[in-house]
N, C-alpha and C positions, 0 to 999 in steps of 0.2 A: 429466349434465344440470345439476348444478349448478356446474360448471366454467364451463357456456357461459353461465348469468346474471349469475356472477360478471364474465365477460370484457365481456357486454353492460353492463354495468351500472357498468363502470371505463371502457368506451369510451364512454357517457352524461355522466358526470362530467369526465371530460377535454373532451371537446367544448362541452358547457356552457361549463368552466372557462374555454377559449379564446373563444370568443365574447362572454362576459362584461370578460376582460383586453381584447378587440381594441374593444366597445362603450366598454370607462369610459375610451378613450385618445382614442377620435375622438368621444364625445360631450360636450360642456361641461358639468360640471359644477352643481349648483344653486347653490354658492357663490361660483361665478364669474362667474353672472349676477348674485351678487347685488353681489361688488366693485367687477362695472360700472358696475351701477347708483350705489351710494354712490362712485365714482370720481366721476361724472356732478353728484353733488351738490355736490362739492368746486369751489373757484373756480381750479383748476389754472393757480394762480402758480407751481408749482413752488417756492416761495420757504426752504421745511426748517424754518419755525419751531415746525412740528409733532413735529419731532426726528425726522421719515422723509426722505429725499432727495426727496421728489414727492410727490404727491398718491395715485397707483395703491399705490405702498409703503402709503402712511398709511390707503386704501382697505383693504388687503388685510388689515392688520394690525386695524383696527376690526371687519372682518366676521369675524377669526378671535379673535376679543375678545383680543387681543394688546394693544390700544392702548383710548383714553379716547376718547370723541365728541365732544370738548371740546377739542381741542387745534391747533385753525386756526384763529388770529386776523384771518388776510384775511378767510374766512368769516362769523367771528362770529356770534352766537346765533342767526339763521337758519337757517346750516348745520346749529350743531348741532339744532335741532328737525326740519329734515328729514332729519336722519342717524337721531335716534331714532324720528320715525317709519315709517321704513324698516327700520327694524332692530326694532322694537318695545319699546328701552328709555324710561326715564327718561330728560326733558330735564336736563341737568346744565349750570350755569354756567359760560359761557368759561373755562379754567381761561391764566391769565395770571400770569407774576411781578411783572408791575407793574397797577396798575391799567385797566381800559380807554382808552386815550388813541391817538388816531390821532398816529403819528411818519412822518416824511417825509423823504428826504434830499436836500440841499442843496449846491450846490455853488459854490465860494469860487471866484468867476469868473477870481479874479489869480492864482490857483494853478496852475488848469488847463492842462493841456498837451496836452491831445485827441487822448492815447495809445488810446482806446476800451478799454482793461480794463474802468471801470465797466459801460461800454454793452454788450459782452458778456457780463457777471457777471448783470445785468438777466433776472429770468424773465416781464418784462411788458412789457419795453419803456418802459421809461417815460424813457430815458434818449435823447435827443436829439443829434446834433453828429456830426462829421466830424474825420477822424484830420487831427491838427493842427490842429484850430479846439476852441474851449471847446464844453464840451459842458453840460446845461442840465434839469433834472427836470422832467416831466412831473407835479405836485401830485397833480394828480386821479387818475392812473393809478399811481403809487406806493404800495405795498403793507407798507413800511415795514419789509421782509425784511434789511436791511444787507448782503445779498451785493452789493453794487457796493462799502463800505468800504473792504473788507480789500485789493481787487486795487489799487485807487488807489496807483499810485506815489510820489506827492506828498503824499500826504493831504487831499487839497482837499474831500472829501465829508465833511460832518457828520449826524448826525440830528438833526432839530428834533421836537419838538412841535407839534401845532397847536392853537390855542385855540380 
């Protein structure tokens, strides 16, 4: 008699076991709606200044307190008050190495050679022209990420300031 409780009662736990492993694999997560959500907040420039490759990285990393709520400057202090109130921490100030200043990159029109590096380096578009024609910043839409800099063959993109 106490064999067969034994045998029911390891076939109970086993069966559990596997419905609970085949449930936590096909149902999302609580944390994963919440990445979404704080993904959703972010301005996905994709642009890395946050020191994640993307925004879902830098998402995933905040909601698993890996990372600061402070650290996307496309965003700026907006985001981070809806990242804390999503999250339910403290608002914390933009964390920057330099002080808050919109920069923007600029291109030295006699340089150019409208290789499109920059314009596919670009995670907003903001770069304008056609392979073999000068190509041209879009101000407004510029995010101030420097990934268009480095591919530049020529050198012809700078970052400016705006005043």
């Amino acid at each position: 008699m106490m064999g067969i409780a034994i045998i029911v009662i390891t076939t109970l736990a086993l069966v559990a076991g596997l419905a609970l492993g085949i449930a936590s694999r096909r149902l999302p997560s609580a944390s994963h709606e919440l990445v979404e959500q704080a993904n959703r907040l972010l301005p996905q420039t994709q642009c890395a200044q946050c020191g994640y490759p993307g925004c879902r990285p830098y998402a995933k990393a905040i909601v698993e307190n890996d990372a600061a709520i402070n650290l996307c400057p496309p965003g700026g202090p907006a985001t981070v008050e809806r990242l804390a109130k999503l999250l339910g921490r403290d608002v914390e100030p933009l964390a920057l190495e330099a002080p808050l200043e919109r920069r923007v990159a600029v291109v030295d029109e006699s340089r150019c050679i409208g290789c499109l590096h920059c314009r596919n380096a670009c995670p907003v578009d903001a770069i304008v022209g056609a392979q073999g024609y000068m190509h041209t910043i879009i101000e407004s839409e510029c995010t101030g990420c420097e990934l268009c800099v480095a591919p530049c063959p020529v050198d012809c993109i700078d970052m400016r300031t705006l005043t």
